[in-house]
Every structure is written in C-alpha cells, then in structure tokens.
N, C-alpha and C positions, 0 to 999 in steps of 0.2 A: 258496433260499427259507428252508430251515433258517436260514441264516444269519444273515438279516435278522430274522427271528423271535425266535431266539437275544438278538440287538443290542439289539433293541425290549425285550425280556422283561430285558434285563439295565439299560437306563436306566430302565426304570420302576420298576423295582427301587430306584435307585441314588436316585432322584430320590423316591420315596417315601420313605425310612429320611434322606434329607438335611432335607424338608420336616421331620418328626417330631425330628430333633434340633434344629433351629433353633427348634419350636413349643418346645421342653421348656426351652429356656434364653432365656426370651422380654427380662430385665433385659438379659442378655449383646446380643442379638441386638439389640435396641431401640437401645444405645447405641453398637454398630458402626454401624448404619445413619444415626443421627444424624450420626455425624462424615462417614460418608459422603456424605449430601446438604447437609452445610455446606460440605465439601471441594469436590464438582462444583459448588455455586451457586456459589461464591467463583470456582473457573476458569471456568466458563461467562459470569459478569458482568463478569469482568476481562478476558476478548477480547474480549466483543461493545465494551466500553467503550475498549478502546486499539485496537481494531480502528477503529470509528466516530471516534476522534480523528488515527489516524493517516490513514486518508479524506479528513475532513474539511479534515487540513494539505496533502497533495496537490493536492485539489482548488481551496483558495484561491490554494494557488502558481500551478500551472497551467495555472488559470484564467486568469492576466495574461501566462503567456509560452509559448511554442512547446516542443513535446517538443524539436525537435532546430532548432539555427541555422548553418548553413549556408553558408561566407564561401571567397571565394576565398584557396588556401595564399598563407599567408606568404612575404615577398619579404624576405634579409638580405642582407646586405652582406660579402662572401667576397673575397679576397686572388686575386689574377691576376697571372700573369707578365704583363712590359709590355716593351716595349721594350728592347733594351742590356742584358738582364738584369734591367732595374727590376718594379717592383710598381706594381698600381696597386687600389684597389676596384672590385669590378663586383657588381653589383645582381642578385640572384639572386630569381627567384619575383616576390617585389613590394614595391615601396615600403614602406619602414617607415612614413612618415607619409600621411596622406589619406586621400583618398576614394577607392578602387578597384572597377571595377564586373567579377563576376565574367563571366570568357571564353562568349562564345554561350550565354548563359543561356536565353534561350529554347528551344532543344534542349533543355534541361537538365530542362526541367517535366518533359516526359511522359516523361522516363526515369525520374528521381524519381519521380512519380506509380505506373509499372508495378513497383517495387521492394514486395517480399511486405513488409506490414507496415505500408507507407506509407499513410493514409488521407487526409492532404489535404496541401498545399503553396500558397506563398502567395510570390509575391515581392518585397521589398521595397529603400527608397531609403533611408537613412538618414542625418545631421548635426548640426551642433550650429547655431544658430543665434541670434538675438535676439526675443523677442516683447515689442513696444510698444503700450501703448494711452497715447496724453498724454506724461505727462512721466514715467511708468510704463514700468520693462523689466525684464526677468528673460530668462536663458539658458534656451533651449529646445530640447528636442532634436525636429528634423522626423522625422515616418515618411513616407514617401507607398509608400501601400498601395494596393488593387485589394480596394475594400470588399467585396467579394462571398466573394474568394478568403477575405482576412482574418479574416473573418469563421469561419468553419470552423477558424483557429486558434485566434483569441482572442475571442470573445461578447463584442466590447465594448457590441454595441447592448442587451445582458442588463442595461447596467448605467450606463444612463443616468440623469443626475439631472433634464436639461434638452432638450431637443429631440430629435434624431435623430439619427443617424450614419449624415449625408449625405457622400460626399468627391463630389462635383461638382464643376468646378471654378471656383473662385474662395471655395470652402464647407471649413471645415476644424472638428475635433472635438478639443474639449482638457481637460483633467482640471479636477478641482472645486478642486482648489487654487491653480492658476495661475488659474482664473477669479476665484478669490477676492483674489489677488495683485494682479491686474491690473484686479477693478472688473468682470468682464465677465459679462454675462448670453449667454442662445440669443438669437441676433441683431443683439450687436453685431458691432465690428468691431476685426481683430487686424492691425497689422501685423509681419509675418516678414522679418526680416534676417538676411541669409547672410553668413558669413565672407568671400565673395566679392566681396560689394557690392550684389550682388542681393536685392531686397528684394520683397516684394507687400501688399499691403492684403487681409487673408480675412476672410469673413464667420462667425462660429461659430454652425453649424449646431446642435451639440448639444454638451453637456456631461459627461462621464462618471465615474464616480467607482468607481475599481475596489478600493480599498480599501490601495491599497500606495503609503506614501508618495512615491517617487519619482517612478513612473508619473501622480499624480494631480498633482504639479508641477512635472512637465517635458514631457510626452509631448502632440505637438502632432500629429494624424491628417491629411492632407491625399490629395488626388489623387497618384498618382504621378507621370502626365508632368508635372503644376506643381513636382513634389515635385524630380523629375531638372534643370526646368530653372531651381530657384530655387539648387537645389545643384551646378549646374556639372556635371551628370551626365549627358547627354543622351543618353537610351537603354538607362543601367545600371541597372544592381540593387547594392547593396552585400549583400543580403544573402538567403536564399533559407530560411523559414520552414517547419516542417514537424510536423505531431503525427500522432501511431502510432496501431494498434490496443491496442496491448498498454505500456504507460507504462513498465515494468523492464522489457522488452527497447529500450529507447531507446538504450541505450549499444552495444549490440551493432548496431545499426541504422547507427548513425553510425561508427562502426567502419568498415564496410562499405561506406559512400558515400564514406567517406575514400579506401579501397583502390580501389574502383573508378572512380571519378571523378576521381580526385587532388585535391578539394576540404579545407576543411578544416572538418568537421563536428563541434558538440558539444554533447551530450544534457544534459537536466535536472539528470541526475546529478552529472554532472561541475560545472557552474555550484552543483549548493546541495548539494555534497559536505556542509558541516555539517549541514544539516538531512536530510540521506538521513542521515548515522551517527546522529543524533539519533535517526531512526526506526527505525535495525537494534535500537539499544540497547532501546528501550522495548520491539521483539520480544522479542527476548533473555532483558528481566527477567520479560517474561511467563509466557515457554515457562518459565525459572527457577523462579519461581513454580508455574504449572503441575505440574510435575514435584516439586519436592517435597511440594507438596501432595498430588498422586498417592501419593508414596511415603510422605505419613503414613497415607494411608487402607491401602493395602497391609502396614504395621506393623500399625496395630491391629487389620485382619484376619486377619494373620497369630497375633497374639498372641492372639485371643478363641479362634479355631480350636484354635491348640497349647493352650490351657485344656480347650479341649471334649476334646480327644484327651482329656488326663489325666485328667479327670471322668468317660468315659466307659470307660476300660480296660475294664472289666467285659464292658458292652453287644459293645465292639469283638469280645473274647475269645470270648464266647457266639455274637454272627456267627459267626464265622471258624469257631470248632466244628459249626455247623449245615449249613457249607458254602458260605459266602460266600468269593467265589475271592477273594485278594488286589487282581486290579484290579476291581472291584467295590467295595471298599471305599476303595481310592481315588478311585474316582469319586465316591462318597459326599462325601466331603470336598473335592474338586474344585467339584465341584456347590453345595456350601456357601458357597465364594467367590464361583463367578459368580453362584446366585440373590441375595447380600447385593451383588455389585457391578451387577448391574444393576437390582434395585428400588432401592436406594439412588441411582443416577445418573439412575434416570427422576425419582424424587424432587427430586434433588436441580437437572436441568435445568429443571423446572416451577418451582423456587425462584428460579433463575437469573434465568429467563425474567422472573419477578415483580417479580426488583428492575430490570432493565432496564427494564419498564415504568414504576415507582416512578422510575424517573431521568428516563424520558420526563416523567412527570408533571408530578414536584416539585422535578425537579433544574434548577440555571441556565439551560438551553435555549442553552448556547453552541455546541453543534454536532449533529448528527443521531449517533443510535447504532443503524443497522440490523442485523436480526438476521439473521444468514446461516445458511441453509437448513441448510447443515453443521456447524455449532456443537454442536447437540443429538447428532447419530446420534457427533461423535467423542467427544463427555463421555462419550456409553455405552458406546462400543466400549474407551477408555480406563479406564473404571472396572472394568469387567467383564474383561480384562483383566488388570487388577490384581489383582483380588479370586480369579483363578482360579492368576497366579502366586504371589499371598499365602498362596494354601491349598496350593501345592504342597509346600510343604517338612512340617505336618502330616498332609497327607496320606499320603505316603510311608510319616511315623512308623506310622500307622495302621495300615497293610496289608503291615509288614512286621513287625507284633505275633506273637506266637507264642501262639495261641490257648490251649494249658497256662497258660505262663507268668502271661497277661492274667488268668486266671480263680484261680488259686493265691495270686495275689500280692494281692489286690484282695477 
C-alpha cells in the first residue's frame, strides 16, 4: 500500500513541476506544439487519402474479375523413348491448344467451397467467338455462366446500363461497347458464331457497362449449357471462378488449391502484379513520409526540451538539493514530451480529420476516402511516443545534474 502511495505521491509530483515548466516557456511550448499538430494532420490526411485511393483501385479492379481463376494444369509436350531406341512426343497434362474442360468438376465445387477462406465459387465455359448483327461483326469472347453463382463473384447486375442480367436460355448480356459496335439495344438480337461452326441467334437481355475497356467490348454473358454447346463443350467448365474472405491472402489460397487439387490456380495478385507494386510503393512512400515526419517532430521536441534543460540549470539544481531523487526528475522531463506529444497529436488528428472532410467536400469526388477507426488512436500513440523518446535523451541530462555544481555554476 506504501508503495502505490509512494508511486502516486511521486507522478503528481513529476506531472505537477512538468505542467509548471511547460506554462513558464509558453513562446517555446506553443511552437513545438504547432509543428506537432501540422506534423500528425499531414500523416493522419496522407493515410486516410492513399488509404481511400488505394480502396478504391482494388475495388474497381475486383470488381470486374474473380479473386482466384482456377483452370485445369497445364498439358506440354515431353520427349519418350519409342520404339528401336527412337523418340517420339507424348502430350503430358493437357493440350497446349483449345478448349479443355477441367476433370470431374463438379466434385470439385463443394471441395472448393469447404476450403477456409473460400466465400463463393462460380463455374464457368469460356471462348472466342463471333458476334454479328447485319453486315456488322466483331470477335467476342463467350462466358456461359450460372448467373446466380456468378453473380456472388462479379455484381454484373450492379452495373447495368440497359435491361437485366437474364442468362435464360436463348437470352444473353453484353457490354456497352460492343452494343454500341454492333447498333444493339436491350431486346434486340445477337448472333454468336463459334470457331466451330456452331452459331445461335440471342436475344440481349441487358446491357452492362463495368467500366474496363475490354470487358465492355468483348465479354458476351450467356447460359452455360447453351454456352458448352455453342463451344463444343458439352458438360465442361474451362474455368472454375472464386473470390475470398480476406483479398491478400488470395495468393496464399491459390497456392494451396494448387498443392491440393493438382489444379492450376491464380490470384489477383499474380494477374495485376504491376498494379499490386504500384500499391506496395505508394504504402511505402507513405510510411516514408510518416516516419520522417515523426522524426522531425521528435527533433524539435527534443531540441525545445535540451533548451529548457539549460534555461533551467538552476531550478533543476535547487530540486535536486531539496530532495528530488534523480528519477523524479527525469520523469519531469519524460512527462514533458508525452504531455507536448499527445496534446499536440489530439490537436493535430482533429486537423487531420478537418482536411479529410474539406476533401470530402471540395475535393474532385473521384473516389471515397473513409476514415478508419484506427488512424486517430495510432497518430496518438505514435506522437506520444515520440515526444517521450524525444525527451529522453534531456531528460537524463537533467537528473544526472549534480545539485552543487547546477546552483554554483548558474
């Protein structure tokens, strides 16, 4: 019970005699805190804002394609003993060229499906084709999908211009540029030629316009069994569709269904490798940023601090003879950085906060910048922090004064 007594009796101490020199040097005091809350608004506004842009580029991507895509391995062509000694090729895995539909796929959902991490799964037909209206044709690529499944990967119906994203069959959904290519409204009529020779007449049900060039002029949605047997597929899947709970761990996921399935599975990642480094860097510059921003405001605290040390020799010397134990007085000055880094960081996340909103406001409106919950508590826990290792190196000086000396000299 002493102890804690003791404890108490010696912060309030510490925290009293810190309050009283910070009121005494109010010019000093006033102008660390300023740099301090320009220091946290500037990294509080520069996450929330590359944070909301890096979002924002996810989400558009994402939006138009599956976390992981899912294709039966690879089939090359490997050298065989033959006859007499000779050699001949033999066809290993799968066809280099075509269409290949991957092995008993159907087992394959609800295995997929029960894999930790897996949220939905979707499977699909895929080809290149012809789409004609008149005397009008452009190369098309078919999906025939199981709109329901599909749906739960890619929200096309989110983002329809014209009708619906029916796939019934004889009904198919095609992007806003090929509609525009081809002359075609919701209702008219498409016909689909297959490399095969197989061809059908569809009606387009709806129009969609997802915002990604190539998807919006080539990507032709239809029923799957029409899809398998305009494509000479009858019964396969080319490809096996899948989005996560967690979007970076997608590569690890696909990894995984690789090893276990023998499939050959591959994440977002690996498809827009440039645009993922694109987004390591802009973390990067930030934290960059960040940090040394940190470490100007931890300079000037540390520099306003070692001033008060040497302004104060006297006061320090007079403590210390009166019977203030050495850490006592370094808590003094301890106490000095964190109450300057954490009024300053509450300060300076309300600034933050301000211009975020100011960007809401009056800024271009090209993409959402939400504020996450933890932005605030780490600007404080990092200024504060700062402002207690900034003080430690004057601190020390302080409480390893030699009470004669300080008051002789001074």
């Amino acid at each position: 019970m002493r102890g804690l007594r003791g404890w108490c009796d010696n912060a309030w101490f510490a925290s009293r005699v810190a309050l009283r020199f910070l009121g005494q040097s109010r010019v000093q005091t006033s102008i660390i805190l300023v740099g301090i809350v320009v220091g946290v608004s500037i990294i509080v506004f520069l996450r929330v804002l590359i944070g909301g842009l890096q979002a924002n580029a996810i989400d558009r991507m994402l939006g138009t394609q599956s976390h992981i895509a899912i294709e039966a391995a690879d089939r090359v062509n490997v050298p065989a003993a033959g006859p007499e000694g000779g050699w001949h090729l033999m066809l290993e895995d799968r066809r280099a060229q075509g269409l290949h539909s991957i092995d008993d796929w159907q087992r394959l959902l609800p295995a997929l499906e029960s894999l930790e991490g897996i949220r939905a799964v979707s499977p699909m037909v895929s080809g290149a084709a012809i789409g004609r209206r008149g005397g009008a044709r452009e190369a098309v690529t078919v999906l025939g999908v199981d709109a329901e499944r599909y749906q739960r990967i890619v929200p096309v119906g989110n983002n329809l211009r014209e009708g619906a994203f029916i796939l019934s069959p004889g009904n198919v959904a095609i992007g806003s540029r090929l509609a525009e290519t081809l002359g075609l409204q919701a209702g008219g009529k498409l016909r689909i030629e297959a490399d095969e020779g197989a061809s059908a007449v569809m009606t387009v049900a709806g129009i969609f316009e997802m915002g990604v060039r190539e998807l919006d002029s080539r990507y032709v949605y239809m029923d799957m069994k029409q899809a398998q047997s305009l494509l000479d597929l009858p019964g396969g899947v080319t490809r096996i569709d899948a989005t996560v709970e967690d979007i970076f761990a997608a590569r690890t996921i696909a990894d995984r269904i690789a090893r276990l399935l023998g499939l050959k599975a591959e994440s977002w990642m690996q498809t827009n490798a440039q645009l993922l480094n694109a987004l390591r860097s802009q973390s990067m510059a930030t934290t960059l940023i960040s940090v040394f921003v940190a470490l100007a405001v931890a300079i000037g605290i540390a520099a306003v601090l070692a001033v008060s040390v040497t302004q104060r020799t006297r006061e320090i010397g007079i403590l210390r003879a009166m019977g203030t134990t050495r850490w006592q007085m370094l808590a003094v000055f301890l106490l000095q950085g964190a109450i300057l880094g954490l009024a300053g960081s509450l300060a300076g996340s309300l600034a933050g906060w301000g211009m975020v909103a100011a960007f809401h406001a009056f800024g271009p409106g090209l993409f959402d910048t939400p504020f996450p919950p933890q932005t605030i508590p780490m600007a404080i826990a990092i200024a504060t922090l700062s402002g207690v290792l900034a003080a430690s190196i004057p601190a020390w000086r302080a409480a390893r004064m030699d009470p004669a000396e300080a008051i002789r000299y001074v």
